[in-house]
TIPA-949802 format. One line per 5 residues: number of its first residue (from 1); their letters; for each residue x, y, z of C-alpha. Coordinates in steps of 0.05 Angstrom, whole numbers, plus 32768, in hexadecimal, padded with zeros to 4 digits. Layout:
N
NUM	a	X:Y:Z  ...
***
This chain:
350
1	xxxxx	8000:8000:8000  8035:8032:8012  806B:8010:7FE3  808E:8050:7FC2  8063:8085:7FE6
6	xxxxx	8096:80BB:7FF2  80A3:80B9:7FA2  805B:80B0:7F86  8058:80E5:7F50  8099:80EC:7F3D
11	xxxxx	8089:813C:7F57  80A0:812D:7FA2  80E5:811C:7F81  80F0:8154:7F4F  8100:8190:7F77
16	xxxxx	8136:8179:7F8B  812A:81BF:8074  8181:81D3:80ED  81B7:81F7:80DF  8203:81F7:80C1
21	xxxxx	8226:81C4:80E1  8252:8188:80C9  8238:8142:80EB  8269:812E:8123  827C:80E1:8120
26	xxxxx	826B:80BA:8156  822F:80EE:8170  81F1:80D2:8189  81B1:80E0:8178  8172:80DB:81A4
31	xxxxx	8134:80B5:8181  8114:8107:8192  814E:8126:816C  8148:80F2:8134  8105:80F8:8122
36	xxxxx	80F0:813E:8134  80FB:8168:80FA  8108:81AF:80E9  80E3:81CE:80AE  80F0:821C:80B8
41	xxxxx	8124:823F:808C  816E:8244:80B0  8174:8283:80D6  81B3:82A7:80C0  81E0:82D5:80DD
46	xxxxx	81C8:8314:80A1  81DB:831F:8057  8218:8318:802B  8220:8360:8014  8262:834F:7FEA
51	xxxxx	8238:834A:7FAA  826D:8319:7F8E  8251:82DD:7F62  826A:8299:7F74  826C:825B:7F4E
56	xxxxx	823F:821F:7F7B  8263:81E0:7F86  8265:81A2:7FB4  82A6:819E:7FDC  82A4:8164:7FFE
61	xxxxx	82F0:8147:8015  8301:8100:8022  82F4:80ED:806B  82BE:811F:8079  8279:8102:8099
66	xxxxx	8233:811A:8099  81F4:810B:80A8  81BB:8127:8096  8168:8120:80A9  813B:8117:806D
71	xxxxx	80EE:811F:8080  80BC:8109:803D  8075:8114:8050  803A:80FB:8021  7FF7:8104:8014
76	xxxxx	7FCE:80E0:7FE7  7F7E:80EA:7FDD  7F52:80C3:7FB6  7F08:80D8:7FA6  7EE0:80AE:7F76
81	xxxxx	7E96:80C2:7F60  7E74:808E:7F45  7E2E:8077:7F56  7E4A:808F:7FA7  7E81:80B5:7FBC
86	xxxxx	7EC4:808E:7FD4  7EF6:80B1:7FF0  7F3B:809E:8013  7F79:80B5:8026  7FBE:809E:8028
91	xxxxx	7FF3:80C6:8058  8039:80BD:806C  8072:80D5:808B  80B9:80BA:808A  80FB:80D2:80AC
96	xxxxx	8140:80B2:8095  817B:80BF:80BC  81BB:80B9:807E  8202:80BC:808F  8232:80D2:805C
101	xxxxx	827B:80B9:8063  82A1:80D6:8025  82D4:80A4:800D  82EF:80BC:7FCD  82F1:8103:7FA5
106	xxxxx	8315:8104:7F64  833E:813E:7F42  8305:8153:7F1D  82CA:8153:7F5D  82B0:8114:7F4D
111	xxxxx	829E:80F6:7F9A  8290:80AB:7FB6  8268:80B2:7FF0  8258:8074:801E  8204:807B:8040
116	xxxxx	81E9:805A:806A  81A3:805F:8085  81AE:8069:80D2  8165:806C:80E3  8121:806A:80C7
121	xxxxx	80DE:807D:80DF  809B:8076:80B2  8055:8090:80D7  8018:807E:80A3  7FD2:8082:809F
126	xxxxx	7F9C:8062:806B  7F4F:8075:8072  7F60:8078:80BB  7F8C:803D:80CA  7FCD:804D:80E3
131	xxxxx	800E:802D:80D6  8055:8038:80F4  8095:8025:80EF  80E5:8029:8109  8116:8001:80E2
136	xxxxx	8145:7FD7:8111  8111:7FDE:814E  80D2:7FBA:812F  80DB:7F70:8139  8094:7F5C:8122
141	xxxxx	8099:7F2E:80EC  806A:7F45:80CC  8072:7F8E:80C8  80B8:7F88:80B8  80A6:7F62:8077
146	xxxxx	8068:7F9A:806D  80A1:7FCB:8069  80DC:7FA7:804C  80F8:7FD7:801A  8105:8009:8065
151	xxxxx	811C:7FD6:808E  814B:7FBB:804E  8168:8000:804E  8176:8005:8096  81C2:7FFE:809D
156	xxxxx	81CF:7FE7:8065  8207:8017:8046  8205:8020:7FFB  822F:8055:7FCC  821A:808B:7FA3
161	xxxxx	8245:80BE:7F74  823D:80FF:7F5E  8267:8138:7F3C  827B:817C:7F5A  822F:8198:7F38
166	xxxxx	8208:816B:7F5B  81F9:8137:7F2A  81EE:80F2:7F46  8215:80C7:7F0F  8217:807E:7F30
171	xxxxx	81E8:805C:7F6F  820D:801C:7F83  8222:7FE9:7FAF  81DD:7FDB:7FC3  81D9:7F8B:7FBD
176	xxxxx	81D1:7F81:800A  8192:7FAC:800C  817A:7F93:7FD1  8188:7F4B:7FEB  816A:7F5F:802B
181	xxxxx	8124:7F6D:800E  8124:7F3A:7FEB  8135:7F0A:8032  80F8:7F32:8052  80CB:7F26:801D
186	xxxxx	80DF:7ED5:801C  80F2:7ED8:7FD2  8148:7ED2:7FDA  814B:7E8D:7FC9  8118:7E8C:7F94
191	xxxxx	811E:7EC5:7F6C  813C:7EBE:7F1D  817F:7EEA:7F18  8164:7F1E:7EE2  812D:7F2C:7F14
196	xxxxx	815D:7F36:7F4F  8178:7F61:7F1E  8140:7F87:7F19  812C:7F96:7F60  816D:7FAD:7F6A
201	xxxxx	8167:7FDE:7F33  811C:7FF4:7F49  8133:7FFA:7F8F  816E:802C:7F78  8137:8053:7F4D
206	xxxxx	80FE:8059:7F73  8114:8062:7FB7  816C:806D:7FB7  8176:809C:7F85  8134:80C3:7F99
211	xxxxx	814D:80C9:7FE2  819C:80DB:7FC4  817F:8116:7F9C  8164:813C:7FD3  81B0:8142:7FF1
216	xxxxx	81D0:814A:7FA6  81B0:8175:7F80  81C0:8195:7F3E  81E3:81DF:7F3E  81EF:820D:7F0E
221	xxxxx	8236:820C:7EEF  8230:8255:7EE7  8253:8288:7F1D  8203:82AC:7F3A  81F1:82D6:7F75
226	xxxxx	81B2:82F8:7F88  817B:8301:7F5A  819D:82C5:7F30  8174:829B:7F08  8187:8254:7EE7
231	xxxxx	815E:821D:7ECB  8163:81CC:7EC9  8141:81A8:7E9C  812A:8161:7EB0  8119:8121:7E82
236	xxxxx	80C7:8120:7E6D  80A4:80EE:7E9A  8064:80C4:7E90  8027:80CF:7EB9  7FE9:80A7:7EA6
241	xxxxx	7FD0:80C8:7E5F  8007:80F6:7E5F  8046:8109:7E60  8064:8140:7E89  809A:8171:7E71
246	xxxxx	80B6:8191:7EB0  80F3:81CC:7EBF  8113:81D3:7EFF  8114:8221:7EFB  8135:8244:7F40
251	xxxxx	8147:828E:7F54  8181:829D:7F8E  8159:82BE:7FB7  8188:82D8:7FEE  81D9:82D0:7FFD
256	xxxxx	81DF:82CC:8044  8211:82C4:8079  820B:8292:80AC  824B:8295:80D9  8285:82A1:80A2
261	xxxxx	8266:827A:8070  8237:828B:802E  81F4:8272:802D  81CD:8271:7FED  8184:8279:7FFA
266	xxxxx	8167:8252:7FB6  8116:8258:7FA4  8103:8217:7F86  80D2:820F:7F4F  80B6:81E4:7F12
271	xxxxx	809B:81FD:7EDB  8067:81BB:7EB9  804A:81B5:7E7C  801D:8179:7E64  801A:8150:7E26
276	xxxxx	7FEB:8118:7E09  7FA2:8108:7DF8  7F6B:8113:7E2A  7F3B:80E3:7E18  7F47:8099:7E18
281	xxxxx	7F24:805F:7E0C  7F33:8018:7E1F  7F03:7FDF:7E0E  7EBB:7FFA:7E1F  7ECD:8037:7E4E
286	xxxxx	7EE5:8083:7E3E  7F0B:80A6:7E6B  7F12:80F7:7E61  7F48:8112:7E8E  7F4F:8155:7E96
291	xxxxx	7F90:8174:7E9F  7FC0:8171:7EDD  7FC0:81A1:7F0B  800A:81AE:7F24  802C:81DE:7F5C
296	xxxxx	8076:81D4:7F7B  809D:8202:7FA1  80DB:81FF:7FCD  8112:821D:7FEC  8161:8207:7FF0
301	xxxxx	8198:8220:801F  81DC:8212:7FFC  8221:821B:801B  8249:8242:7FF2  8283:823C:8018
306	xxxxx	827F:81F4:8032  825F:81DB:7FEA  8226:81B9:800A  81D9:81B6:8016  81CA:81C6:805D
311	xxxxx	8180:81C8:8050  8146:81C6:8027  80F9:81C7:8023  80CC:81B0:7FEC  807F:81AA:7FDA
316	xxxxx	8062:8191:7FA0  8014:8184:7F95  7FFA:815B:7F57  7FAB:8153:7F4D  7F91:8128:7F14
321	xxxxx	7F4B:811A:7EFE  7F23:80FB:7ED2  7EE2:80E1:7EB6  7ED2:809E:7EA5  7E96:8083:7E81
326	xxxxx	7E80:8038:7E70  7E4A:8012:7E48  7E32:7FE6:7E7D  7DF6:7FB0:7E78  7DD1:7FE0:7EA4
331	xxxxx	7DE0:8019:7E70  7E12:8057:7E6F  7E3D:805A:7EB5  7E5E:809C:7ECA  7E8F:80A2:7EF9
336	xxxxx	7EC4:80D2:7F11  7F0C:80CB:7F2B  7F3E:8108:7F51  7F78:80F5:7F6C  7FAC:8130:7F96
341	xxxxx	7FED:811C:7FA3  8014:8148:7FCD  8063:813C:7FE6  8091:8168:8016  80D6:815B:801F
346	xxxxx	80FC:8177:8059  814B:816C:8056  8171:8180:8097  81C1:8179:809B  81C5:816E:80E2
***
């Protein structure tokens, strides 16, 4: 039921929220500290006056560890108009705790970077049953194997890297969670290799690379200050009838100073536009869909000095609807279908 959640609608994912501080090794966090996020902007110490443009770049050093607090809350809601009125909702909130250990960084910026999943925390509710869950403290058979793609990830390290701009070029090294969900869910011994294969490569899809790209995030390779402006385009998606068309478009806001260091204060946005045919048909019933409706909005705090993301804070809302009508033995049958999606993402470097 919840399988994917925090990345239904690819929107949650494509913006891509606790102060300036590196993670000390070895520091222990209360289950209150983990799991009680932060989604107000950083307060800084006032604004860069120097007016002097600056190029963005990660620049992370071999050794250095951090962790960071990624919140992803969902809502889903369903209404369906038929002969009655159904309605249901879907929500959920999940909290990862991911520690970075950098273990390589090339001459040109290209960085290894070991995570692992310290903790993780999912609080759910459908049509007003309520699910929880804690990786490594849940010992109920049965829950654990509800929720095996979390508990899989729970300290289980894997490897991503990425280039000095933020790119994420390679997610690896993730056999033993893939192998892990694939113990929880009984199927280790009996799955074909090409399909091992391919939960591994779902697994870094839909839920790794998602969760990497809220840490690394494209940046302009263009020197920018205030008022700045810069645009990325992203690869057209499908989305029932259609398919979307989307630009990252962002404005630096504010430079501002937070102890000696630069902070760029980003404004997050995505401009959408929709291709395809409305109506549909598909054996005896036409559907008529009328055209997404599509907001997102965010804001990024960069550090310019540092070169990395200290915070951010995204929202996206997606509503789709559509008509549906069928030649039944009882004669014409109308019926109506709206569905609103709508994802926040709070990153905290902690």
């Amino acid at each position: 039921m919840f399988k994917h959640l925090l990345v239904l609608i690819v929107l949650g994912l494509i913006l891509i929220g606790c102060g300036e501080k590196n993670n000390q090794p070895g520091k222990t966090l209360t289950d209150k500290e983990k799991y009680t996020f932060d989604s107000t902007d950083i307060k800084s110490d006032g604004i860069d006056n120097t007016g002097k443009p600056f190029l963005m770049e990660y620049k992370f050093k071999i050794g250095d560890k951090y962790t960071y607090r990624l919140t992803t809350i969902s809502d889903n809601t369903q209404k369906i108009i038929v002969d009655t009125t159904i309605t249901s909702n879907v929500s959920q909130k999940v909290i990862y705790l991911l520690d970075l250990n950098v273990k390589d960084v090339d001459n040109e910026g290209v960085t290894e970077v070991e995570v692992t999943i310290s903790a993780l925390k999912l609080d759910a509710s459908a049509n007003g049953q309520v699910f929880n869950f804690e990786a490594g403290k849940d010992k109920d058979t049965s829950k654990v194997k509800q929720f095996a793609e979390f508990q899989a990830m729970y300290n289980n390290p894997f490897s991503v890297r990425f280039n000095k701009k933020g790119e994420v070029l390679e997610v690896y090294k993730v056999d033993k969670i893939s192998n892990k969900f694939l113990e929880l869910r009984g199927a280790i011994d009996t799955i074909k290799t090409e399909d091992k294969n391919l939960v591994k490569q779902d697994l870094i899809n839909s839920v790794l690379n998602p969760l990497i790209t809220q840490i690394f995030r494209k940046i302009p390779d263009k020197e920018v200050y205030k008022d700045s402006t810069w645009e990325i385009s992203q690869k057209p998606l499908a989305l029932m009838v259609y398919q979307i068309n989307y630009v990252n478009k962002y404005t630096l806001e504010s430079v501002e100073k937070l102890k000696d260091d630069r902070i760029a204060v980003i404004d997050a946005g995505i401009n959408f536009t929709y291709s395809g045919q409305s109506k549909v048909s598909q054996e005896n019933v036409s559907y008529n869909f009328q055209k997404p409706i599509s907001t997102a909005e965010g804001k990024i705090f960069f550090n310019v000095d540092k070169g990395i993301q200290i915070k951010s804070r995204t929202k996206t809302r997606l509503e789709i609807t559509y008509t549906m009508e069928a030649n039944t033995p009882k004669g014409k049958q109308k019926g109506k279908r709206t569905d609103v999606v709508g994802n926040t993402n709070i990153l905290e470097l902690l």
